[in-house]
C-alpha positions in Angstrom: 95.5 103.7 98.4 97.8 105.5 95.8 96.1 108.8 96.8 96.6 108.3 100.7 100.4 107.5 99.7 101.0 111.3 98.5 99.9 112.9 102.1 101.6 110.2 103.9 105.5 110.4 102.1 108.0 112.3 104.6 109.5 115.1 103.0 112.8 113.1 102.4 110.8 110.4 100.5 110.9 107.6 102.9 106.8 106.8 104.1 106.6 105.9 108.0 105.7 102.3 109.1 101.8 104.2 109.9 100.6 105.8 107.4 97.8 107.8 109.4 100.2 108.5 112.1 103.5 110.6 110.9 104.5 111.1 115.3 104.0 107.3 115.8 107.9 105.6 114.7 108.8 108.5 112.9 111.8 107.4 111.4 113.1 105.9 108.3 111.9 102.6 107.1 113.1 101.3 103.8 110.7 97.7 103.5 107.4 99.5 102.9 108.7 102.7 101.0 110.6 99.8 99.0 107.0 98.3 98.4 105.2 101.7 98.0 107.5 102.4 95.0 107.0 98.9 93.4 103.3 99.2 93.6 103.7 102.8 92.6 105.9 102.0 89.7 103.6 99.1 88.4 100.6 101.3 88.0 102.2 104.0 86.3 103.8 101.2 84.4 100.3 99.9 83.5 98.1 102.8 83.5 96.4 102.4 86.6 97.2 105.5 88.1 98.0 109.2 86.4 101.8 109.2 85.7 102.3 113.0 86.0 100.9 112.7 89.7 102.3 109.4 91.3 105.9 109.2 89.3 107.3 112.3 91.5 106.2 110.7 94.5 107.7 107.0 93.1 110.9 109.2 92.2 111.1 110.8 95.4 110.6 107.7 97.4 113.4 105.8 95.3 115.8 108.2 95.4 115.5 108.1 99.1 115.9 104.5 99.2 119.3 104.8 96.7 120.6 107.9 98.8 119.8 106.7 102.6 119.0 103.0 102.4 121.1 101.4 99.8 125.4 100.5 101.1 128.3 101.0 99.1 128.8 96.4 99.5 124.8 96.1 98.5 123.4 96.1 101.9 119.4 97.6 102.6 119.5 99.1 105.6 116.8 101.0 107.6 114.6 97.7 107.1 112.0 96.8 109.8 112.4 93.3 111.3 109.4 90.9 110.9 107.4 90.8 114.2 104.0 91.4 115.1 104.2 94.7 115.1 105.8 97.7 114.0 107.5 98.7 117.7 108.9 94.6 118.1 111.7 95.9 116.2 112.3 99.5 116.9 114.0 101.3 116.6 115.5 101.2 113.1 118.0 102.4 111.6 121.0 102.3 108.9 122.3 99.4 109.9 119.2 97.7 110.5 118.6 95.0 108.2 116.1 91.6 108.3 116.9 89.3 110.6 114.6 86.8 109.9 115.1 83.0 108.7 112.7 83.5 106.0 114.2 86.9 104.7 115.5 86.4 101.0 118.8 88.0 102.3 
């Protein structure tokens, strides 16, 4: 998967909700970038994947998160609701954040 996640990262760092399909919600979505870069992070972190391949694409994708995603008061924006599919809660954007009962937030 790691090696799908270098052709699929937008040029600002942020990944699209589909993967194979960069035209299909092509905005910014900070949920799975957020979980790309965890996964991303943990196999560098453990040896899983090559370091000097993935860690500029876990840097890029964090830095878009921090820079785009992250409020002054704490608050992730550009999050995708919960819903049975990715359109349910489109479109996203800054001020988008979970709405759901069972988000941690």
């Amino acid at each position: 998967m790691s090696r799908s996640l270098l052709a699929a990262q937008r040029t600002d760092g942020f990944w699209n909700p589909s993967l194979a399909d960069a035209a299909h919600l092509p905005g910014k979505e900070s949920s799975g970038t957020a979980m790309f870069c965890f996964g991303l992070a943990f196999a560098i972190r453990m040896g899983i994947i090559d370091r000097a391949v993935y860690l500029p694409l876990l840097a890029r994708g964090w830095n878009a998160l921090v820079r785009d995603a992250v409020h002054p008061d704490g608050k992730f924006g550009w999050v995708q609701d919960v819903g049975d599919r990715p359109e349910s809660s489109q479109p996203v954007g800054y001020e988008s954040t979970p709405t759901s009962a069972s988000a941690p937030f």
